[in-house]
ROMARKOL-507442 format. One line per 5 residues: number of its first residue (from 1); their letters; for each residue x, y, z of N, C-alpha, C. Coordinates in steps of 0.05 Angstrom, whole numbers. Layout:
<sites>
NUM = A = X,Y,Z,X,Y,Z,X,Y,Z  ...
</sites>
This chain:
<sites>
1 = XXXXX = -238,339,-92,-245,366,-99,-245,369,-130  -259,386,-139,-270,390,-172,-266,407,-174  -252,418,-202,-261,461,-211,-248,473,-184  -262,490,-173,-256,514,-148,-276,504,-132  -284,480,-123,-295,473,-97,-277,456,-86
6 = XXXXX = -264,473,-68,-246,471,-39,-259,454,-15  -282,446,-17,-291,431,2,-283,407,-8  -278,387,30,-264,360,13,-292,343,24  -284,321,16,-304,294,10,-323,294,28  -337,273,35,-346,264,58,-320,249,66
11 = XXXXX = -309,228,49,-291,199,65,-273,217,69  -259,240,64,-243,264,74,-254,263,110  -275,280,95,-278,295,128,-285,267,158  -296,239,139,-293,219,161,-267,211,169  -248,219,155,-213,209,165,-206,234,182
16 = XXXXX = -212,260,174,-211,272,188,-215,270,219  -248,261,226,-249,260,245,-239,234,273  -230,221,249,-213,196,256,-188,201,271  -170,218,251,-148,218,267,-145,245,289  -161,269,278,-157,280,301,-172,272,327
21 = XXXXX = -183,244,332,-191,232,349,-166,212,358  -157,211,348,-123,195,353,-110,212,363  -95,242,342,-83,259,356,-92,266,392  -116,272,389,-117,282,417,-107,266,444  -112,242,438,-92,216,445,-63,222,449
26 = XXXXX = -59,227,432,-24,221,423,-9,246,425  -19,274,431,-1,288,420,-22,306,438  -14,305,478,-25,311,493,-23,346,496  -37,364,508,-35,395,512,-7,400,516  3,388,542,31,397,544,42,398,513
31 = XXXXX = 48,379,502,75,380,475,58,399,456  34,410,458,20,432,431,40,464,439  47,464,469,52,484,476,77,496,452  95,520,443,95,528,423,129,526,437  137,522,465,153,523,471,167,489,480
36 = XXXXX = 148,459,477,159,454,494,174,433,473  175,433,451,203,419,437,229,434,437  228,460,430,246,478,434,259,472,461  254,470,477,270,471,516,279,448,511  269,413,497,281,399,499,298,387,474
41 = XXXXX = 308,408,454,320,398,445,348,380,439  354,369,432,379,350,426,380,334,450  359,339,460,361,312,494,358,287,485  353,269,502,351,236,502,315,241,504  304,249,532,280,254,532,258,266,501
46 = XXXXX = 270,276,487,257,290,452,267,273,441  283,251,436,288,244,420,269,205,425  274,199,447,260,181,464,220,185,455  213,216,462,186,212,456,191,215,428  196,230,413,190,224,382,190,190,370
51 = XXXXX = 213,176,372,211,154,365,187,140,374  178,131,403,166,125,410,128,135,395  124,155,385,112,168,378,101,152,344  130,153,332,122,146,305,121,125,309  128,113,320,126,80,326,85,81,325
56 = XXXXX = 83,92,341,49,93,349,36,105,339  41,123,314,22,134,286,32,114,269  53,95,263,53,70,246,36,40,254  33,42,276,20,20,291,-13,26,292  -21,53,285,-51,64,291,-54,73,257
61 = XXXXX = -40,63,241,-44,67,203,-43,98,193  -32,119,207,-35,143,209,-6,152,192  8,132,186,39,142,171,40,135,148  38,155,118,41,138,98,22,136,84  -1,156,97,-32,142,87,-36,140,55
66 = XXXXX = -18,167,41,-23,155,16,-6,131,-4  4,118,11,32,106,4,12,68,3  15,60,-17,9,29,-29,8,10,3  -21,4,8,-14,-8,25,4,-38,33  7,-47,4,33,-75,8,60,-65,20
71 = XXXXX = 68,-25,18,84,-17,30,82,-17,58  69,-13,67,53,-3,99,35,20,98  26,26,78,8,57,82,-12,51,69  -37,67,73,-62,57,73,-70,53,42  -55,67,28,-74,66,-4,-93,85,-3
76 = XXXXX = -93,110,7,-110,132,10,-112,145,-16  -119,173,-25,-122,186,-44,-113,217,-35  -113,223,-49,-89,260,-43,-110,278,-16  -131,265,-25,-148,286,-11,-154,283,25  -145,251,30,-141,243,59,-117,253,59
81 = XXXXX = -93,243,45,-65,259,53,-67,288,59  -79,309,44,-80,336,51,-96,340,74  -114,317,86,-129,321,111,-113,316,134  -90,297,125,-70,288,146,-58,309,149  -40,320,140,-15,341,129,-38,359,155
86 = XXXXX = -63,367,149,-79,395,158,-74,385,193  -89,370,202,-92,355,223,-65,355,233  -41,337,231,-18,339,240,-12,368,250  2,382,230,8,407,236,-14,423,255  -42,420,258,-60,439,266,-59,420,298
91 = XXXXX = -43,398,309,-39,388,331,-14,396,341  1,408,324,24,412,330,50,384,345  37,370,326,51,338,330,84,341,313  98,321,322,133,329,319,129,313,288  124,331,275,127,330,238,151,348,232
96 = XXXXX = 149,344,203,167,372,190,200,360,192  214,374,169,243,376,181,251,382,199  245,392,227,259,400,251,261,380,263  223,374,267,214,349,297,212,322,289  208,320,259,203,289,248,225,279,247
101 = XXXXX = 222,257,256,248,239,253,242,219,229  215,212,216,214,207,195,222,222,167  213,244,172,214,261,155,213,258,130  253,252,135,259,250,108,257,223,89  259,214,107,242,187,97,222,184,76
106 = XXXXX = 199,189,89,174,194,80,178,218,66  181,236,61,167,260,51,191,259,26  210,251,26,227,257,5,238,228,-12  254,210,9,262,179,-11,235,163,-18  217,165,2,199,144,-5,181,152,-28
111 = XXXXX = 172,172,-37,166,179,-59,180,180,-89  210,177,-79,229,174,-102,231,140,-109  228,124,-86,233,95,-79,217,97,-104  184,103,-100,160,88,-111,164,100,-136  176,117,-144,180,122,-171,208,105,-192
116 = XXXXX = 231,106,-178,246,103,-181,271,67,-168  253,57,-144,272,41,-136,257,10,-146  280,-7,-143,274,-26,-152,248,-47,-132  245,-69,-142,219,-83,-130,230,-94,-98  253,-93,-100,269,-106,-83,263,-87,-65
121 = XXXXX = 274,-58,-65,291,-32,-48,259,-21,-38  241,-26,-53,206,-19,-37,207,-36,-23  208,-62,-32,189,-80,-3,214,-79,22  243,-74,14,257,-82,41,256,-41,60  253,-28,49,264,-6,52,237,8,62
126 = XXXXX = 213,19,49,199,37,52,181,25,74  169,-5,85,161,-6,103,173,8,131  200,-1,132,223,11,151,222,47,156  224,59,127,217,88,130,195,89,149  174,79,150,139,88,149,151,81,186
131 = XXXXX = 149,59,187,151,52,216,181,65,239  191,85,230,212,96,240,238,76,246  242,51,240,260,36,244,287,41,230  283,57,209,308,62,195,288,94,190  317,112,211,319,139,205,342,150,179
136 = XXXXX = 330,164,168,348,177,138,344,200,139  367,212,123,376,235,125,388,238,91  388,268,92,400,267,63,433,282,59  445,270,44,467,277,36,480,286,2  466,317,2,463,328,-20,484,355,-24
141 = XXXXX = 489,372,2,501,388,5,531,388,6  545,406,-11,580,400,-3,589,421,8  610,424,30,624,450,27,633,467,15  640,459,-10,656,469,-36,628,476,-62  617,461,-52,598,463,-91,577,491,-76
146 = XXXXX = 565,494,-48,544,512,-37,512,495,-54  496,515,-66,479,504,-74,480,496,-111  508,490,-119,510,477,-140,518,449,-138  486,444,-144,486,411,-129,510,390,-148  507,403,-173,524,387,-201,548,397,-201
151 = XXXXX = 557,405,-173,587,410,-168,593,395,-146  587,373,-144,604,356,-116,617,340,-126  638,339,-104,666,326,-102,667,297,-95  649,289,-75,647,271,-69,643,242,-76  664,223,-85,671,197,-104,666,176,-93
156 = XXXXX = 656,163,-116,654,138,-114,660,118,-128  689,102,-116,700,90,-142,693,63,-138  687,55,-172,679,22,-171,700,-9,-164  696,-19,-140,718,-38,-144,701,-64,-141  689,-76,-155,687,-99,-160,652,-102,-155
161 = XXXXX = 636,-109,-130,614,-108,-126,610,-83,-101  630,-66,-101,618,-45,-75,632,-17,-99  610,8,-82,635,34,-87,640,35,-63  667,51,-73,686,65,-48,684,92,-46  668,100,-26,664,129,-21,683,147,-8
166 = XXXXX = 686,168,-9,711,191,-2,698,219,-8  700,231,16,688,256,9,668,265,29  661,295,27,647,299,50,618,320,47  594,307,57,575,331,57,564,337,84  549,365,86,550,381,107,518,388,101
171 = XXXXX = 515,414,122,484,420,132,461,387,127  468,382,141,443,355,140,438,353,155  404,354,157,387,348,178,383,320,179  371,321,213,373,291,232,398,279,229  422,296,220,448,267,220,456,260,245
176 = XXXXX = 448,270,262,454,261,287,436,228,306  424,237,288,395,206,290,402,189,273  406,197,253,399,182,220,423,159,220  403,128,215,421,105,212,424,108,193  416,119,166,426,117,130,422,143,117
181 = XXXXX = 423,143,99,439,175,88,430,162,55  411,177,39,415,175,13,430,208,9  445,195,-15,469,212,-24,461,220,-60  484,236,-64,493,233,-91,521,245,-91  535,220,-101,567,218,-108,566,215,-136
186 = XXXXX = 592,227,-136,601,225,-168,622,203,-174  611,183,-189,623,160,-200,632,155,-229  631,184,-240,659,186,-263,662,212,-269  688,213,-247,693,242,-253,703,262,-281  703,239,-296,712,252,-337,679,253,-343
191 = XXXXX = 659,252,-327,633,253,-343,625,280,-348  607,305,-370,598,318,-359,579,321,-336  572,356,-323,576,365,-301,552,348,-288  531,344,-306,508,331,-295,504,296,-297  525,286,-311,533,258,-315,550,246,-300
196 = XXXXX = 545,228,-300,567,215,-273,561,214,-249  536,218,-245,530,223,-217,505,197,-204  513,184,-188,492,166,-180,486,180,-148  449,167,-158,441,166,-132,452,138,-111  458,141,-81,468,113,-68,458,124,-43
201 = XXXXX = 454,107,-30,442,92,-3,458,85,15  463,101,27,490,95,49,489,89,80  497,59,95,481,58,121,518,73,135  498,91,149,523,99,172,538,96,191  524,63,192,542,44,206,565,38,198
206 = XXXXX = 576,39,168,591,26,161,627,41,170  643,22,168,669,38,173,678,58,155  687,75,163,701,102,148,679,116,144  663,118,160,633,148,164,636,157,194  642,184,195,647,206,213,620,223,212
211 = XXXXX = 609,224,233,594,240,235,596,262,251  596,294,250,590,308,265,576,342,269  563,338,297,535,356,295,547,382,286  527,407,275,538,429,270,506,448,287  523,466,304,507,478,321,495,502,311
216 = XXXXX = 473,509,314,467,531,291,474,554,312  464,585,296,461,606,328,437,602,340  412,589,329,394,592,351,394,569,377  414,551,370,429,532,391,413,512,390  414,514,369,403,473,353,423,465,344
221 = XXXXX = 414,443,348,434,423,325,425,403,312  405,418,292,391,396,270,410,390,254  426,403,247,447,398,219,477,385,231  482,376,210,502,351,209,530,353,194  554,349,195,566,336,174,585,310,177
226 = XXXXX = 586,301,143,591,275,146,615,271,138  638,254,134,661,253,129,666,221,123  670,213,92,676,189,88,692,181,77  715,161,88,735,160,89,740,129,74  741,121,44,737,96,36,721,81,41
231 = XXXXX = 693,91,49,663,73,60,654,53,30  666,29,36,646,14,14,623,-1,18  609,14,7,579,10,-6,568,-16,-22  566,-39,-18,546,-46,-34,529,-33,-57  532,-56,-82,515,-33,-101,500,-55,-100
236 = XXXXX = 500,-77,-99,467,-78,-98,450,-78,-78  423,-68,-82,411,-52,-64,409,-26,-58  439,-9,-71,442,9,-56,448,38,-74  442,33,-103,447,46,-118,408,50,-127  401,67,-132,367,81,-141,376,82,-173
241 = XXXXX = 362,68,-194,372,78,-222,391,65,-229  413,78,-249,428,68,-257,450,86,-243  480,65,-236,502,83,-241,513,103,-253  513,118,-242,522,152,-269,500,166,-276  476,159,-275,457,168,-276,437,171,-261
246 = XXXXX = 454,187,-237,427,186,-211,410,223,-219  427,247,-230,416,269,-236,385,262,-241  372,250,-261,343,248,-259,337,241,-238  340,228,-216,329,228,-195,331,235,-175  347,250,-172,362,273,-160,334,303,-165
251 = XXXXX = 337,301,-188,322,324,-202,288,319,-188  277,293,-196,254,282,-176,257,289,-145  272,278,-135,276,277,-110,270,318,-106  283,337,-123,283,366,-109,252,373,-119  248,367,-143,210,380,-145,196,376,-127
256 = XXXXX = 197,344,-111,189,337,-90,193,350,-59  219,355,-50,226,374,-37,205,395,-38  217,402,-58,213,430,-56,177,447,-47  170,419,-52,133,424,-57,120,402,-37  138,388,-17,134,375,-1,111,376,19
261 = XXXXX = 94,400,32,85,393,57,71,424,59  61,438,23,50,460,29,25,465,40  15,433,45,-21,443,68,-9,444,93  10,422,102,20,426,125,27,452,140  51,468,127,67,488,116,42,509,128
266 = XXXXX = 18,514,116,3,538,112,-12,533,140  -16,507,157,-22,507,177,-2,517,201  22,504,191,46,510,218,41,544,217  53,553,195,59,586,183,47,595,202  15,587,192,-10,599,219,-9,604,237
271 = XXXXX = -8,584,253,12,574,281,34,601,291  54,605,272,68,623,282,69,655,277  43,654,258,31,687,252,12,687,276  3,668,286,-18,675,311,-3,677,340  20,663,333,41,674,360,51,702,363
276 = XXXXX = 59,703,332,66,735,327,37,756,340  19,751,330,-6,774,346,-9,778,353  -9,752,382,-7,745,405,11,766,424  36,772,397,59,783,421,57,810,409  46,813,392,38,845,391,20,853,400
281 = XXXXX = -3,836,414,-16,844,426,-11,856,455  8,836,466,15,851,494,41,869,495  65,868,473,86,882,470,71,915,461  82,927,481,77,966,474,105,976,456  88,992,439,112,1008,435,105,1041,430
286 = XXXXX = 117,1055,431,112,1081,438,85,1087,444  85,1077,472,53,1075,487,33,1064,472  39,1042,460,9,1037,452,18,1005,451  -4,990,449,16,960,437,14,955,414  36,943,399,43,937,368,27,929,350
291 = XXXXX = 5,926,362,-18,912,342,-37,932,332  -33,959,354,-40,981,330,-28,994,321  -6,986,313,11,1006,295,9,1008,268  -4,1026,248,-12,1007,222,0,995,203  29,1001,211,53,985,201,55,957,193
296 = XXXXX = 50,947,232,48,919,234,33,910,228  -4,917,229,-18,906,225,-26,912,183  -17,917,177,-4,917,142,16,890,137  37,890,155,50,863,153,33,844,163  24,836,183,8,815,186,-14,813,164
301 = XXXXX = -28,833,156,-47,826,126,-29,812,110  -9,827,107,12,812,78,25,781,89  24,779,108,31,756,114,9,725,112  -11,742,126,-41,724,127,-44,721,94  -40,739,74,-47,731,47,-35,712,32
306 = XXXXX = -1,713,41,12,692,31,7,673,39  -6,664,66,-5,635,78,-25,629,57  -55,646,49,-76,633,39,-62,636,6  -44,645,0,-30,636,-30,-21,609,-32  -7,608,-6,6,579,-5,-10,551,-6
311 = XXXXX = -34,559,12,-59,533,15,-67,537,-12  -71,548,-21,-85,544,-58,-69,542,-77  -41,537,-76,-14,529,-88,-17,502,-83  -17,489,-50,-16,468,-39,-38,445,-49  -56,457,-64,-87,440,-67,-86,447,-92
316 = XXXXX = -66,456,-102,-58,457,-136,-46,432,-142  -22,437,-124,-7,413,-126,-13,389,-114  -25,380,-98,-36,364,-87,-57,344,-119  -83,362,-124,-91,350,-149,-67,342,-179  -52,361,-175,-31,357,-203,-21,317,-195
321 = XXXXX = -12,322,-172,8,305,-165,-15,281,-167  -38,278,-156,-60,257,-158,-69,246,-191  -58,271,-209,-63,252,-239,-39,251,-246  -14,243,-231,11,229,-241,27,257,-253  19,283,-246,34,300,-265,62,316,-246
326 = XXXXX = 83,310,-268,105,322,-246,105,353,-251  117,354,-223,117,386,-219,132,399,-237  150,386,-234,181,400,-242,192,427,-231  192,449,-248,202,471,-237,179,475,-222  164,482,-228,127,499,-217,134,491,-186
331 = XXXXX = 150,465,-174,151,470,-153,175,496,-135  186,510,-156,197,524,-146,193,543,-134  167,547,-148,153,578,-142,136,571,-107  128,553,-109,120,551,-80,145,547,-66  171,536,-67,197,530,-47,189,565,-38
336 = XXXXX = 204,580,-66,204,614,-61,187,622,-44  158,616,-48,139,629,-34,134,626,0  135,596,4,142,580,34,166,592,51  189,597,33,207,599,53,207,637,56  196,653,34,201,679,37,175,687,63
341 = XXXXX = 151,673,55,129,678,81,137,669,109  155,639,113,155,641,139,182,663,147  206,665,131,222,684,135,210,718,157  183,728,132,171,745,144,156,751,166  150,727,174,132,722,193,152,722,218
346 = XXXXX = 175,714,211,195,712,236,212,737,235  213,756,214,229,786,219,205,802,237  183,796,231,153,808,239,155,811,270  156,783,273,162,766,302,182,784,320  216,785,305,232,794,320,228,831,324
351 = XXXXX = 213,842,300,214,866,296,193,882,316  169,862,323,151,873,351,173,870,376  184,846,371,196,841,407,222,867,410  238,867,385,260,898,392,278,886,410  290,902,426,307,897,438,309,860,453
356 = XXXXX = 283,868,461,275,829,479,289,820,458  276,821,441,286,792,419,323,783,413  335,801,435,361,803,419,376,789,455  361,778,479,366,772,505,355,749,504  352,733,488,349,702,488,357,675,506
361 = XXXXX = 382,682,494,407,662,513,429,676,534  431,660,550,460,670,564,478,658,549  504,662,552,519,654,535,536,628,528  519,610,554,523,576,550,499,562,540  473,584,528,457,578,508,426,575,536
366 = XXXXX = 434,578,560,410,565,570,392,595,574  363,588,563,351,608,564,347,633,586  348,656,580,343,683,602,328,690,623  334,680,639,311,681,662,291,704,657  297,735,650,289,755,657,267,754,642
371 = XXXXX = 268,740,612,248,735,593,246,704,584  232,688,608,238,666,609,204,650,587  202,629,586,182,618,579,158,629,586  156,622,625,141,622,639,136,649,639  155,675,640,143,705,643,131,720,615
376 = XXXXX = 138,700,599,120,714,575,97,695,562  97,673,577,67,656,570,72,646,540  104,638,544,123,616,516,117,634,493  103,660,489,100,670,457,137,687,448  149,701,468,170,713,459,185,693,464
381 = XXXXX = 196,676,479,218,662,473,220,640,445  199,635,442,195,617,421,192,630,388  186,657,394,192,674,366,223,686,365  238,695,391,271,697,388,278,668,375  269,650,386,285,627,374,284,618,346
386 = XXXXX = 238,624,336,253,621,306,267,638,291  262,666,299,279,684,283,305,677,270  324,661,294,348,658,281,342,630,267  328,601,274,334,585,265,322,589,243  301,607,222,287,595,200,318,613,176
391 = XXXXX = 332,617,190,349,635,173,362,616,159  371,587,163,374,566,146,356,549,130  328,554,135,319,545,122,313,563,86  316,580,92,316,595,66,340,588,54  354,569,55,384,557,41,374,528,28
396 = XXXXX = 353,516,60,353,485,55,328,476,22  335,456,10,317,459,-12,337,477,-40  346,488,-33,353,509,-49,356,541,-51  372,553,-49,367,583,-37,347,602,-64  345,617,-45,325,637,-63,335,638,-90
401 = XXXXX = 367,646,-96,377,648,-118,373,627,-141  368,601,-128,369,579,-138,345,581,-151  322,584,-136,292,580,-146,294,601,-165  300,624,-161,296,653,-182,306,641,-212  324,628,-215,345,615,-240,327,598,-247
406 = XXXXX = 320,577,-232,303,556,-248,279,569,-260  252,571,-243,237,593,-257,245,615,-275  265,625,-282,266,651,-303,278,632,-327  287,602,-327,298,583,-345,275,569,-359  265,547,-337,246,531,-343,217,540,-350
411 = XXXXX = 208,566,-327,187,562,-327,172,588,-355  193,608,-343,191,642,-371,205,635,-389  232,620,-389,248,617,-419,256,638,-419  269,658,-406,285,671,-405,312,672,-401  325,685,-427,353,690,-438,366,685,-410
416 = X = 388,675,-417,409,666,-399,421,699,-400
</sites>
């Protein structure tokens, strides 16, 4: 793409039709339905087909596409990746932080690997990401610091060729899957607040790692915490950078985050503003149904506008990132924008359903017969459910407060 022509390539639109000729394959009517990861979550059965799954988008060249193919990924160009990202999400295939069990893998270390890890830690490590064989997870969050990432406790002291880890982080997604965990521990605690801190690579096999699930209210349990109790680490291999100085890549690793998966993102969003219509279409409220109320249909404009802010943020960054340019803060403003649109989209959601939306669960979490899947044709149960779960995602990444600070610092230079 050139200037303001949004149209992509031809070899675009031929991959295009490539893999959503795979998808239809792989990622059959039943699992598009909006309800049917949700019913099976934290089972053997969801966790069984997902693996199985990435196993068979790594085996069909579909994982990774823009990633060096001596890694395992094709050597593509930004503009097949944003065709992937569109396609995935628009199949409603198990991507994303919730359903990917790659995820974090891919979308967050392996991009820091290729920037940041050694010749060694690419060729043994990022094939493994791509092909789901080694699930990761991240361990960034503390109980004590909240979202002051350059306030963790968590040590690592040097004894000879390993650190010794002690200390504990929490809200982490897939820890319940995840064989390894990139971290950041602080390995000299007399350093300043942003010094001292290495990035490390931690397998969770090792002795003195406790893991355990944390149940949200919408009765998931994507998030995790970890508890390590003298875990020594290998440093070689297992340290990104230098000792004491993992903050730069730390700092990489969040621009990245934060600006991760906004073509994807603007497709899912979609996805759940068209569920929302859906249920204002048949939900009444004072005799009429919700979709003519001019209220709602005001919020759904404001909603539909942000998604199309976000796709032309997404194909901003997308080109930036294709001539080597880092985001830095600028990815903040899209974190802000992503997590405040789907937020809205899910108050939108709960605010047609009213009272329904508040009869979800019985109180051992198994869904309500009276407003079951099947009696509302999967659109209300599956909007009660994100209502409560996207309420952590406006934390994960960084909370609103966080992004508002960086942008009014970095990006306006405005007075502290």
């Amino acid at each position: 793409m050139h200037g303001m022509d949004l149209r992509y390539s031809p070899a675009a639109e031929r991959f295009r039709r490539e893999i959503r000729r795979w998808l239809e394959e792989s990622v059959p009517a039943k699992r598009r339905r909006p309800r049917f990861w949700i019913d099976r979550d934290g089972s053997e059965e969801s966790l069984e087909l997902r693996r199985r799954w990435e196993k068979d988008r790594f085996d069909n060249g579909f994982a990774g596409v823009d990633w060096p193919a001596e890694f395992g990924g094709r050597g593509a160009d930004h503009e097949i990746r944003a065709v992937h990202d569109e396609e995935m999400a628009r199949a409603r295939a198990p991507i994303g932080p919730f359903l990917g069990l790659t995820y974090l893998g891919t979308a967050l270390l392996g991009p820091t690997l290729l920037r940041y890890g050694s010749d060694a830690q690419k060729r043994t490590i990022l094939p493994r990401i791509l092909s789901g064989e080694t699930i990761w997870c991240q361990g960034f969050s503390e109980p004590e610091s909240g979202s002051d990432l350059a306030g963790l406790s968590t040590t690592a002291r040097r004894d000879g060729d390993v650190l010794v880890v002690s200390g504990q982080k929490t809200w982490t997604s897939l820890a319940r899957h995840a064989d390894a965990m990139f971290a950041l521990v602080r390995t000299d605690p007399q350093a300043a607040r942003r010094r001292g801190i290495t990035f490390l690579l931690i397998d969770l096999t090792l002795p003195g790692v406790h893991v355990r699930p944390i149940r949200q209210m919408s009765g998931s349990y994507e998030f995790g915490e970890e508890f390590f109790d003298g875990v020594r680490v290998p440093v070689d291999g297992n340290v990104v950078g230098r000792i004491d100085d993992g903050w730069a890549v730390a700092r990489y690793l969040l621009s990245v985050e934060r600006n991760a998966s906004p073509i994807s993102q603007y497709v899912e969003f979609g996805h759940e503003l068209d569920d929302v219509i859906a249920a204002a279409r048949h939900t009444w409220k004072d005799g009429l149904p919700a979709i003519e109320h001019p209220q709602i249909r005001t919020r759904i404009a404001r909603c539909r506008a942000d998604l199309e802010l976000l796709r032309v943020r997404g194909y901003d960054a997308m080109t930036r990132t294709a001539r080597g340019q880092d985001l830095g803060a600028d990815a903040s403003v899209t974190k802000l924008l992503w997590s405040r649109t789907r937020l809205a989209i899910a108050d939108l959601g709960a605010d047609i359903l009213g009272v329904d939306g508040q009869l979800s669960t019985e109180p051992d979490g198994r869904h309500h017969d009276r407003l079951s899947a099947e009696s509302d044709g999967g659109h209300l149960g599956h909007l009660r459910w994100r209502h409560l779960h996207v309420r952590g995602q406006r934390i994960a990444g960084g909370t609103a407060q966080i992004q508002r600070t960086i942008i009014a610092r970095d990006l306006l230079d405005l007075p502290r």
